[in-house]
C-alpha positions as CSV (number, residue, x, y, z in Angstrom):
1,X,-183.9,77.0,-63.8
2,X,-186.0,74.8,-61.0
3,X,-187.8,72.5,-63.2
4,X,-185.8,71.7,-66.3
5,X,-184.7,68.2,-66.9
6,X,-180.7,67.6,-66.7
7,X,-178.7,69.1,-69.8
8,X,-175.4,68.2,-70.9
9,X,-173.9,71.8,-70.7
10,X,-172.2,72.7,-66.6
11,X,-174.9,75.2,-65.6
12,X,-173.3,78.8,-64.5
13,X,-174.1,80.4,-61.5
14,X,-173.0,83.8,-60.4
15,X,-173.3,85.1,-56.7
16,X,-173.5,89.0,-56.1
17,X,-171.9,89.5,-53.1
18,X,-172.8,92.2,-51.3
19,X,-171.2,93.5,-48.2
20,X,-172.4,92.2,-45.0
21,X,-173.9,89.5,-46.8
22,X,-174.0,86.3,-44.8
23,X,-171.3,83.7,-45.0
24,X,-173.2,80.8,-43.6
25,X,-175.3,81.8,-46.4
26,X,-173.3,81.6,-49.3
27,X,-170.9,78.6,-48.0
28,X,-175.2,76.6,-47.4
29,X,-175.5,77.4,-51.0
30,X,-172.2,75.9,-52.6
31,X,-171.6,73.1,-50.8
32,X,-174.6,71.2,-52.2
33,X,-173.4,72.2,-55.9
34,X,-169.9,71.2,-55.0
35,X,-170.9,68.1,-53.5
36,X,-173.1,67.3,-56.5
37,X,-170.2,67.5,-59.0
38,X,-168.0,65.4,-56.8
39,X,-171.3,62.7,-56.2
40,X,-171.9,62.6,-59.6
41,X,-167.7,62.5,-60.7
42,X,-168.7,65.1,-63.2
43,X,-169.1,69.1,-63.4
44,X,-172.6,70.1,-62.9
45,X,-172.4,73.1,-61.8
46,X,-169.6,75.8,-61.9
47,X,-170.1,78.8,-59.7
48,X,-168.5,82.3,-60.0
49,X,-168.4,84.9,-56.9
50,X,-168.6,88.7,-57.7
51,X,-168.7,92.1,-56.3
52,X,-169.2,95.4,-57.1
53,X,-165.2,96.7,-57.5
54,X,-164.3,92.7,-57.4
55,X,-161.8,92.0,-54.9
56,X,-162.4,91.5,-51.1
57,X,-166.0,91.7,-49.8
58,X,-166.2,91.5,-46.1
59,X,-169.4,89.1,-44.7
60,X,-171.2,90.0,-41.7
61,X,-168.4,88.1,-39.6
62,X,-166.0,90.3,-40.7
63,X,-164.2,87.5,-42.3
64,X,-163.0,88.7,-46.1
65,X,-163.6,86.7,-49.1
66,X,-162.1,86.9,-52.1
67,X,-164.5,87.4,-55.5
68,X,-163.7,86.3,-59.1
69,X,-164.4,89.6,-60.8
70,X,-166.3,92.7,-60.9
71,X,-169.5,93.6,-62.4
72,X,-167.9,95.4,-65.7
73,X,-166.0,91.6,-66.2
74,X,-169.2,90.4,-66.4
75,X,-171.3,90.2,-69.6
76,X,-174.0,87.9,-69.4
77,X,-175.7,85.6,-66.5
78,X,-177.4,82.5,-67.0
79,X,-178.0,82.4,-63.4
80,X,-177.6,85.4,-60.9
81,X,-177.8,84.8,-57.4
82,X,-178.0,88.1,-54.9
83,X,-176.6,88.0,-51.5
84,X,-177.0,90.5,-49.1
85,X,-177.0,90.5,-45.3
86,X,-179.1,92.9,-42.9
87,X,-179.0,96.4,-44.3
88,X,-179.7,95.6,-47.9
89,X,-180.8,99.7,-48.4
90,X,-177.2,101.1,-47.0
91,X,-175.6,98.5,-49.3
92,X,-177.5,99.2,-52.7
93,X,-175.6,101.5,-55.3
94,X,-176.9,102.7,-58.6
95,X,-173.9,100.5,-60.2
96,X,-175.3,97.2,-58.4
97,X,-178.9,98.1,-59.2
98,X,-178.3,99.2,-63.3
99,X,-176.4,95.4,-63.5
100,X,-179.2,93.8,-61.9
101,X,-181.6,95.4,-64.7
102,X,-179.2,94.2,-67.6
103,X,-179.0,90.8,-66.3
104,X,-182.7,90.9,-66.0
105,X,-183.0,92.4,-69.7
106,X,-180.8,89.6,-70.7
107,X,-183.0,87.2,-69.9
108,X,-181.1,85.7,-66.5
109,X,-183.0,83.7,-63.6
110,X,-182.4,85.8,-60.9
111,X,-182.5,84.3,-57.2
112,X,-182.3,86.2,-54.1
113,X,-180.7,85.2,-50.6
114,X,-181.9,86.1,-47.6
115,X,-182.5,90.5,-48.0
116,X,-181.1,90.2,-51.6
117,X,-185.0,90.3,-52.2
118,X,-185.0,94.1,-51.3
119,X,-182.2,94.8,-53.9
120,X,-183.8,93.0,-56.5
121,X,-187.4,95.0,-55.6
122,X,-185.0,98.2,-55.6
123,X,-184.0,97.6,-59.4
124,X,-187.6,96.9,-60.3
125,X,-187.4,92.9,-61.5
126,X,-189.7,91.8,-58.9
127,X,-192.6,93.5,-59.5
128,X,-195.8,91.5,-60.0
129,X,-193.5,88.6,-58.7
130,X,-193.9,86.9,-55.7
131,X,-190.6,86.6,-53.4
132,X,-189.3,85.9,-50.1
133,X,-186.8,87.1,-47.8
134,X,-185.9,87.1,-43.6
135,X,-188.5,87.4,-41.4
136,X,-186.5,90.2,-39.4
137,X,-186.7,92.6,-43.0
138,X,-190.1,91.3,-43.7
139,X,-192.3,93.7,-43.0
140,X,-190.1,97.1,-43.4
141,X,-189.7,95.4,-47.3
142,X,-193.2,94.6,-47.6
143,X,-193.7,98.4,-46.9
144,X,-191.2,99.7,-49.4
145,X,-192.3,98.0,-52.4
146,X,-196.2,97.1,-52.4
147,X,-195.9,95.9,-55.8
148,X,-194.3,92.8,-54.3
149,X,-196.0,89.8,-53.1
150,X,-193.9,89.1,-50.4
151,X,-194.8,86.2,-48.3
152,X,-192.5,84.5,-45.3
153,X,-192.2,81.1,-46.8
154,X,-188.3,79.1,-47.1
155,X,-188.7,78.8,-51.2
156,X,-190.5,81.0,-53.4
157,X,-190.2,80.3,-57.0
158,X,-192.5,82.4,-59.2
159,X,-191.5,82.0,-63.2
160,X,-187.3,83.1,-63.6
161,X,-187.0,84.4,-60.3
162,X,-186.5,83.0,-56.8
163,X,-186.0,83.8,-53.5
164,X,-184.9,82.3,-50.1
165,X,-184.9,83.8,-46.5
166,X,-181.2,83.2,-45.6
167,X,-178.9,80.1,-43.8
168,X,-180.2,76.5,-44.3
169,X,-182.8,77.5,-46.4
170,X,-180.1,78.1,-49.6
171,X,-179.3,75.1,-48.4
172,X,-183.1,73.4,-48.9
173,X,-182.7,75.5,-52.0
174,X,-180.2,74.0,-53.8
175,X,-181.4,70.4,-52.9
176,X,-184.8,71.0,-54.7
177,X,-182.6,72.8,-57.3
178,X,-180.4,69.3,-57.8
179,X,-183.6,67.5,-57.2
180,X,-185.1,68.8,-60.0
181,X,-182.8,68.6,-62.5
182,X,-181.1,65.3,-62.1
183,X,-183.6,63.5,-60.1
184,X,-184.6,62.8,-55.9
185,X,-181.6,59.9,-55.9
186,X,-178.6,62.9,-56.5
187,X,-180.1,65.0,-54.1
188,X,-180.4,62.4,-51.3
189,X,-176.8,61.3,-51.9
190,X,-176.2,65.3,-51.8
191,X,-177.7,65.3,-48.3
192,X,-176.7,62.1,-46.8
193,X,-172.9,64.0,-47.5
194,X,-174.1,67.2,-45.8
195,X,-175.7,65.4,-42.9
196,X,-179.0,66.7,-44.0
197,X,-181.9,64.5,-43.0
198,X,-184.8,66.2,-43.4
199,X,-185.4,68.6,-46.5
200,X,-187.9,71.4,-45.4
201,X,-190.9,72.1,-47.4
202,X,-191.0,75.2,-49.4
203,X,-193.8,76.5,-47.3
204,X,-192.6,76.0,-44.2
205,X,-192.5,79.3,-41.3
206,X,-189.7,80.6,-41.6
207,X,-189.5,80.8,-37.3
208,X,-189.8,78.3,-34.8
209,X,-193.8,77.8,-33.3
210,X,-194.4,79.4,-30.3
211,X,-194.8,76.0,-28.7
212,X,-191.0,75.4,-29.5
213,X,-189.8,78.7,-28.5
214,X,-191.3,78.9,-25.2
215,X,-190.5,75.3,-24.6
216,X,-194.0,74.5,-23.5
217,X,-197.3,72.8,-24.8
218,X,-199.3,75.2,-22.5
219,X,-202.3,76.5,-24.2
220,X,-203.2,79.5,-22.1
221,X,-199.0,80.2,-22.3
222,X,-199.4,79.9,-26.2
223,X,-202.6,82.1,-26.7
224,X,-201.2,84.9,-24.1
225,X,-197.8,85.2,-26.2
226,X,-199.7,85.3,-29.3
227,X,-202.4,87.8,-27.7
228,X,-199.3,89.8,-26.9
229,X,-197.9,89.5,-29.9
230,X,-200.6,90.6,-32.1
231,X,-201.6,93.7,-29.6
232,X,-198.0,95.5,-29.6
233,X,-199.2,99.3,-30.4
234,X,-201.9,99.5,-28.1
235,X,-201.3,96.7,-25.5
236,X,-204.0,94.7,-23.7
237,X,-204.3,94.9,-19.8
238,X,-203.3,92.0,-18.0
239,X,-206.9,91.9,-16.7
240,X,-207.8,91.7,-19.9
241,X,-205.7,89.1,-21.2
242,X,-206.9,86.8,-18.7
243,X,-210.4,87.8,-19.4
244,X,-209.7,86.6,-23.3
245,X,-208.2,83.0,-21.9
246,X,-211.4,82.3,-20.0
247,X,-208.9,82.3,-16.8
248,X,-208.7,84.4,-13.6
249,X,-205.5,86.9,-13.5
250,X,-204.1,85.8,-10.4
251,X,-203.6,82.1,-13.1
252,X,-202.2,84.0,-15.8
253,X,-199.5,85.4,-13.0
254,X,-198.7,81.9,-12.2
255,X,-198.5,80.5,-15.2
256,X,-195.5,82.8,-16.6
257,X,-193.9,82.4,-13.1
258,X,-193.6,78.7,-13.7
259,X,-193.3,79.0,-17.3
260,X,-190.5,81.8,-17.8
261,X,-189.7,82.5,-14.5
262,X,-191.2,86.2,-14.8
263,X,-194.6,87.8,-14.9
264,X,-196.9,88.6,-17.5
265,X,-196.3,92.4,-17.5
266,X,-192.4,92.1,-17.8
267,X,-192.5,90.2,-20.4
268,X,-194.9,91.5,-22.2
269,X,-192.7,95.0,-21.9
270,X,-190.0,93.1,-23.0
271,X,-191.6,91.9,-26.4
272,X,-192.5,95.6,-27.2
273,X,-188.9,96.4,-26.1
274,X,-187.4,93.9,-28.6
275,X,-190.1,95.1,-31.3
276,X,-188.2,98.8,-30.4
277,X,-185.3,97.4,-30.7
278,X,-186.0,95.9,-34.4
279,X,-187.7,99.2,-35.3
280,X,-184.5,101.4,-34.6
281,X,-182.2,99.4,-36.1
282,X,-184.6,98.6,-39.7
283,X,-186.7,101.7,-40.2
284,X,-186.3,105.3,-40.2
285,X,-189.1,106.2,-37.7
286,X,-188.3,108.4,-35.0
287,X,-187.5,107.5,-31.7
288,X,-191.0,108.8,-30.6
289,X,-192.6,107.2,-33.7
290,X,-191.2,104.1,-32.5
291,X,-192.0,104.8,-28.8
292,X,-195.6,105.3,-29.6
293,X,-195.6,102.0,-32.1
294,X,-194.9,99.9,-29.4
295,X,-197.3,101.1,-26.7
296,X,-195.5,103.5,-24.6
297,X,-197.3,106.6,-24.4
298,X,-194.3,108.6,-22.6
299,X,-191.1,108.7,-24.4
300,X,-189.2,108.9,-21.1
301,X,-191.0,106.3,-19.6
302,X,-189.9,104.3,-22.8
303,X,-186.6,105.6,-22.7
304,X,-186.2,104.6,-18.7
305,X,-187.7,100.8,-19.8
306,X,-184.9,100.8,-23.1
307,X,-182.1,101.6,-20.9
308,X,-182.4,99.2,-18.6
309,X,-183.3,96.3,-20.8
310,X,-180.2,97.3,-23.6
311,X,-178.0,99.0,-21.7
312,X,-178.1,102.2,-23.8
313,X,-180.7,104.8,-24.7
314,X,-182.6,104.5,-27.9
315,X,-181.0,107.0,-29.8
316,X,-177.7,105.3,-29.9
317,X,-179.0,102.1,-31.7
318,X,-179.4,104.1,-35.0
């Protein structure tokens, strides 16, 4: 697919919608073929949406899209994208995964959008492969299928399959996509009618730097957050995180007082909270498995800290 030169035929794609899957996704992912045909004044691409039982699909706004057809209408894909949004494992039926083989047996590039990456790894294609997907399902996916080289890049293309993380980045997809099948001029024009002006690199993190999201250049700020980061399970003292920065506690108190208007131990409890949080809602692990994963060796001490950073005890975010 990525790769060939331009070809005379309209190229075919067909989107598997699942539900929940993202609608800022999908729309990131058309626009660039439909403004491509219109660019160009001729049909480049044609596109197909489908579903399981065809009909409505509902996105993760709740807003209901019709598809074309269902998967039985379907016989053969020259291109099959898969869209799925943050539970791809409550989503995935043995109808959905058995189509995903045949397309696969068939010969079919096969992309994945945003978690569609765990479906595909669910019907076996992706083994051996390497893929992408969002950073939030990263590492519960990366668990679940060790066959797969996942890595948190924007693009991966690895032979007839391909994979992007979700959002703009079907958007960066479908550039390179243009780009490299009818050349760099179509897929600036493409962009200049998107308002697009700068075109990530495949490799780019998928996340804003820490510099960015803390809205400082501090370097002691910096390599305390990522100290913090890396040390969730068994979390440093804040004695010894100063100790690692070469400066003197009562400094590392002030510095997050200026910078974030809080001190080091709140939030620090607050990224082991939100790593809680993410836990619950992605994995199966116990509340007490996910207690203890993020550092809190009482589970009503953690319980006490989740309630009054959510609003609600851990229990009910399952």
């Amino acid at each position: 697919m990525f790769g060939e030169p331009s070809r005379m035929t309209v190229q075919k794609i067909h989107f598997l919608l699942l539900p929940g899957f993202s609608l800022f996704g999908l729309t990131s992912m058309l626009d660039p073929l439909r403004h491509a045909n219109r660019t160009q004044g001729e049909d480049l691409y044609e596109w197909q949406l489908i579903s399981e039982n065809g009909g409505l699909i509902s996105s993760s706004d709740s807003i209901e899209i019709m598809t074309h057809a269902d998967l039985r209408a379907i016989e053969k894909c020259e291109t099959l994208i898969i869209c799925s949004g943050s539970d791809p494992d409550v989503v995935t039926t043995p109808a959905v995964l058995a189509f995903i083989r045949q397309q696969s047996h068939f010969g079919a590039d096969i992309g994945c959008q945003d978690t569609g990456a765990y479906i595909a790894a669910a019907a076996g294609i992706l083994d051996g492969y390497r893929a992408t997907m969002h950073w939030e399902n990263y590492e519960t996916t990366q668990d679940a299928f060790p066959n797969v080289a996942f890595v948190e890049e924007l693009l991966v293309i690895d032979r007839k399959r391909f994979s992007c993380p979700g959002a703009l980045s079907g958007l960066d997809m479908m550039l390179y996509l243009i780009k490299s099948q009818y050349g760099q001029e179509l897929a600036t024009r493409v962009a200049d009618e998107l308002v697009y002006t700068h075109q990530r690199e495949h490799s780019e993190p998928q996340r804003r730097s820490l510099q960015i999201r803390l809205d400082s250049r501090n370097p002691h700020l910096i390599d305390a957050v990522n100290l913090m980061e890396q040390n969730i399970e068994e979390p440093l003292l804040i004695a010894e995180l100063a100790q690692c920065l070469g400066i003197s506690d009562r400094e590392l108190e002030r510095l997050f007082k200026r910078h974030l208007a809080q001190t080091p131990k709140a939030f620090y409890r607050q990224l082991r909270l939100e790593k809680a949080r993410w836990m619950l809602q992605q994995t199966n692990d116990s509340v007490t498995a996910v207690a203890t994963a993020c550092g809190f060796v009482s589970l009503s001490h953690f319980t006490r800290c989740y309630q009054k950073q959510f609003s609600k005890p851990p229990s009910k975010e399952r």
